[in-house]
N, C-alpha and C positions, 0 to 999 in steps of 0.2 A: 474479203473486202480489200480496200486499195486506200492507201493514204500518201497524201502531198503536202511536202513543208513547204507554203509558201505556194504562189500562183506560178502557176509553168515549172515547181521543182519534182524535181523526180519520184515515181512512184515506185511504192513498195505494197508487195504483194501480204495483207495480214488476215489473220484471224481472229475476229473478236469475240472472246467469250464472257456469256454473263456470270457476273461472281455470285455465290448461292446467297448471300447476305451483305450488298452493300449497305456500308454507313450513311449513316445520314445524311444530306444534303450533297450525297454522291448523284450520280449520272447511270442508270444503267441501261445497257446498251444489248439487243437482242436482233440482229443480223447485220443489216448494212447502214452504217453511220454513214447520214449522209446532211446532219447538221453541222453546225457551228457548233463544240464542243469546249468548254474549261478544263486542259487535260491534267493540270494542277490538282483538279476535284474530284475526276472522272476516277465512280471504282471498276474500271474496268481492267481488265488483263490481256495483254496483249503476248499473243503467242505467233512464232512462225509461222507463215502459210505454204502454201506449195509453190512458189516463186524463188529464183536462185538469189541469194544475198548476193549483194554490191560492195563493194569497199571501196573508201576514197584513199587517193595515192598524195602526202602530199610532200611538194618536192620546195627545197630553198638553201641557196650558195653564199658562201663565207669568201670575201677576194672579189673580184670582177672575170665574169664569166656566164655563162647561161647554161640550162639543163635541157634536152629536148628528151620528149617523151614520147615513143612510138607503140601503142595507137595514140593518138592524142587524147585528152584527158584527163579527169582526175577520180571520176568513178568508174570503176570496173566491174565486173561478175566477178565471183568465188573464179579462183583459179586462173584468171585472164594472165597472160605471161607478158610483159610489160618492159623493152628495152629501153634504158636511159642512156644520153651520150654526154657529156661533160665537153662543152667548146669553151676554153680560154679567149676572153679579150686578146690584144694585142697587148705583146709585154708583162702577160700571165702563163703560167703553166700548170694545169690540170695535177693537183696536189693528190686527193684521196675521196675516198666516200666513206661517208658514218652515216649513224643511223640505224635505218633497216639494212644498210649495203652496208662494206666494206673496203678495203684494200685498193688499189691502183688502176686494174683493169676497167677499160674503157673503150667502149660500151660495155656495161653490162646489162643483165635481164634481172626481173624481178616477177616473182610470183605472188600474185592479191589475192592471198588465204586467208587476209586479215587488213583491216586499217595500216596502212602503214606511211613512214616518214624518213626520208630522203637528202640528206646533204650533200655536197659536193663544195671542196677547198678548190681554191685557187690562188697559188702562189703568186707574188712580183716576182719575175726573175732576176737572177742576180749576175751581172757580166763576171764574167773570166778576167781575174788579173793577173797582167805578164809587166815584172820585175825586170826587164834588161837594162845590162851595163853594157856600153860600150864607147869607144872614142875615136875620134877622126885623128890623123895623124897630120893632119894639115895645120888641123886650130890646136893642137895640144904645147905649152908653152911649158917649157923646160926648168924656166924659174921659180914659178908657182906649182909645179907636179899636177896641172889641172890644166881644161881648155879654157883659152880667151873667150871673154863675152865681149869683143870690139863690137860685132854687128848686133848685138841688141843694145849697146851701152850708147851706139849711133843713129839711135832709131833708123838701122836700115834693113829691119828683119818684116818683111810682111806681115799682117796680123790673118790671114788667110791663108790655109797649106798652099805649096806649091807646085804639087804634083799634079797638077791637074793637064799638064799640059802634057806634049808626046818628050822621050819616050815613057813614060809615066799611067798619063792618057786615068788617073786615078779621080772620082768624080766625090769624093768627099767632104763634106760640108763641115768641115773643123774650121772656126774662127775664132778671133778673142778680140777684146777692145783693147786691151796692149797686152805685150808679151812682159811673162813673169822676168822677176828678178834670176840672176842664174843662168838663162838659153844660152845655149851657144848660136843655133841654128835648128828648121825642120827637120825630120827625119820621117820614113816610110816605113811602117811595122807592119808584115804580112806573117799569118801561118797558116801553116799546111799540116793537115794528116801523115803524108807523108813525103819523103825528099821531091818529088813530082810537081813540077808547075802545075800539072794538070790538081792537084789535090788540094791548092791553096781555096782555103775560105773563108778567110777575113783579113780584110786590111784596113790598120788605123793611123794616121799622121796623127803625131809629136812633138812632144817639144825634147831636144838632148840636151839634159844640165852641164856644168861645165864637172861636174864631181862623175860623168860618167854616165848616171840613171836616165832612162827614157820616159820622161813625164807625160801625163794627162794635160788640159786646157790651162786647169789648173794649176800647173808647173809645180804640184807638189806628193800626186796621189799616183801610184802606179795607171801603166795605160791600160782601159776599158775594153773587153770585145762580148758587146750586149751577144743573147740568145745562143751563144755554143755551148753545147755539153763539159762538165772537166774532163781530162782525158792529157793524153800526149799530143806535144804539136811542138814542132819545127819552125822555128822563130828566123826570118829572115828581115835583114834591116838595109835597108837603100838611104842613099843621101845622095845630093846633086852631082857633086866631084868626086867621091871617093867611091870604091867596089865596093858592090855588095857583099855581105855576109850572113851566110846563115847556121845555126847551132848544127853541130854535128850530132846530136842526136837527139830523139822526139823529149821534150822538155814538160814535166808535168804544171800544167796549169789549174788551176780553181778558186773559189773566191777568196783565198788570199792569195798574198804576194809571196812568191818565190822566186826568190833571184836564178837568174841567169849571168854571168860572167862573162863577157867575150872576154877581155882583159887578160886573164890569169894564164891560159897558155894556146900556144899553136893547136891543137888539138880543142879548143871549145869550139873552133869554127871548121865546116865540114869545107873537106878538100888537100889538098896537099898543098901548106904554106900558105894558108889565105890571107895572113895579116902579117903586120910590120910590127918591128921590135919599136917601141919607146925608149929615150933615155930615162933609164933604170929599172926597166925590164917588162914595163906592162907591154899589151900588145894591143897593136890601132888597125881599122880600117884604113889601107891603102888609099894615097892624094892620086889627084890628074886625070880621071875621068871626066873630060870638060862634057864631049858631045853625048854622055850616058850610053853607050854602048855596050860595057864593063869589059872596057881593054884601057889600059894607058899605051900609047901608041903615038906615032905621030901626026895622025888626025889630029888630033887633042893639042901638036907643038901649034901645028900648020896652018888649020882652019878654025882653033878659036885660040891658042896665047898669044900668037902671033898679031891675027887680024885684032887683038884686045886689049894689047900691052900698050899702058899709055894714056889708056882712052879715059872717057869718062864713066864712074863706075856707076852699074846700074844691078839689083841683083841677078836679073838673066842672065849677066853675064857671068858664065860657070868658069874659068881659066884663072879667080881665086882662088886656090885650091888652099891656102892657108887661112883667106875670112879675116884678110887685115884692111878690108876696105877700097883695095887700089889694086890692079894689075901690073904687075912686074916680075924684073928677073927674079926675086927672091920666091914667089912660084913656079917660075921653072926651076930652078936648080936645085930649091933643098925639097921640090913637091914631087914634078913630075921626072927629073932626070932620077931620081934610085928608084921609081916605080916603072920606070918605059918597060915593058915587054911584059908585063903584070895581068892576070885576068881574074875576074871574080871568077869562085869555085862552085858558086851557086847553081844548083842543076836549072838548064832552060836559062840559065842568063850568060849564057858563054859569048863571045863577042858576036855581034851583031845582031842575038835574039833578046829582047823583053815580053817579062811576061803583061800581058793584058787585061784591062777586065771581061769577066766568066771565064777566068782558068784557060785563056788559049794561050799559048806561046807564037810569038810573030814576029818574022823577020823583019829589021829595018834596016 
């Protein structure tokens, strides 16, 4: 015989047998039920028939995510081998499976030998945080052992990054409705896999405290890089006027904070002599890169201190190289005259190349 839970539910193949002695006010049933039955009362026994059992699959996720099931589905035949795939939301990542399943592997199959039940985790991911210290030798003030905050104390500091334009050309949406207490100035955080322009995969603009640390929005939390793996990465840091630098060697990142140091000695930043001594001994990103090229040169006297000194100040105009508000000689002489002939050691940033967005490097 054939029995259906409900109209249009699935049929299953049974055999009804009559029991030798039902109770009283039982139901007894001798071939094909084909009434309306009270199975609460009914003494009947239901046994297998010659029809393959079914089992239902059923599947439900812990996080923001979805389960696909291949066949589609939630009843099966005895045996049906059944792959599941775990897709992550955005800003999720495919944790684990419990249950009837286990462990990490994704897809996996499952065999319906039995009823079975299916979870799938999915993580919020947690960004990468990079701890860098470093300081501009321009804005670093001798008296205090710390960089001036003149252009945030002046409200002349953007509340929008600044790199957006060439050679930069960086298309990132960091804003803030005023800039924290502390800034000196923006700053451009990229890392890379490895020393290779070509291997950078993420870049985040910052806020640079005047104690050195490279801040978040927030100007208080180490800076963010959502969806990368931990692992090693190569930390390179740009600013308007001063050379780039980048760590001399892959610097392990994860969700917490691990400092990184330019500061502490020649050898934190890769290249031969990339930075400048402070007075009392820390070490600064090199002043006078006006046009971003990463040369101090005479470009940088000619075509903008020159055409700049004087004028009125506006922040595009890069031939501040100390961040005291005004253009003058006291940028050329104590910024750009000990760094003339100076180039960042950053690979792919050697004079006249910047690197671009998607990892190309290009000549300007």
């Amino acid at each position: 015989g054939e029995y259906s839970q409900g109209s249009g539910g699935d049929m299953a193949a049974l055999a009804l047998q009559h029991k030798p002695q039902p109770a009283a006010g039982s139901t007894a049933v001798d071939g094909t039920l084909s009434n309306a039955t009270d199975w609460a009362v009914a003494g009947v026994e239901i046994l297998p028939g010659s029809g393959a059992p079914r089992y239902t699959l059923s599947i439900a996720t812990v996080g923001n995510g979805s389960i696909t099931v291949d066949p589609g589905g939630s009843i099966f035949d005895s045996s049906a081998v059944v792959t599941l795939t775990a897709t992550p939301d955005s800003g999720y990542t495919f944790s684990s499976w419990s249950g009837d399943l286990s462990g990490t592997l994704n897809p996996q199959t499952l065999t319906m030998d039995f009823h079975k039940s299916v979870t799938a985790t999915f993580a919020q991911n947690q960004p990468l945080l990079a701890d860098v210290k470093v300081y501009l030798q321009g804005f670093f003030s001798e008296a205090d052992s710390a960089m001036h905050t003149t252009l945030r104390d002046s409200s002349l500091l953007p509340l929008a990054q600044p790199f957006n334009s060439a050679p930069w050309l960086y298309s990132g949406a960091e804003q803030v409705d005023s800039i924290p207490s502390g800034v000196v100035d923006w700053v451009l955080v990229k890392l890379r896999t490895s020393t290779a322009a070509g291997d950078e995969v993420a870049v985040r603009s910052g806020f640079l405290h005047r104690d050195g640390h490279i801040y978040d929005l927030d100007g208080i939390s180490p800076l963010a890089f959502p969806g990368l793996p931990p692992g090693g990465y190569y930390l390179v840091v740009d600013h308007r006027n001063h050379l780039a630098v980048m760590s001399s060697t892959a610097h392990a990142l994860d969700f917490a904070a691990n400092l990184y140091d330019f500061s502490t000695a020649q050898g934190q930043a890769y290249g031969p002599d990339p930075l400048v001594v402070l007075p009392g001994g820390r070490l600064a990103m090199p002043a006078g890169d006006a046009n971003g090229d990463n040369a101090v040169d005479t470009a940088d006297k000619l075509s903008y201190w020159r055409n700049q000194n004087g004028t009125f100040w506006t922040y595009d105009k890069l031939s501040d190289f100390n961040g005291d508000g005004s253009i003058d000689a006291a940028d050329l002489n104590r910024c750009w005259r000990p760094n003339d002939g100076k180039t960042s050691q950053v690979p792919a940033a050697q004079p006249g190349v910047q690197t671009k967005p998607g990892n190309r490097a290009a000549q300007w």
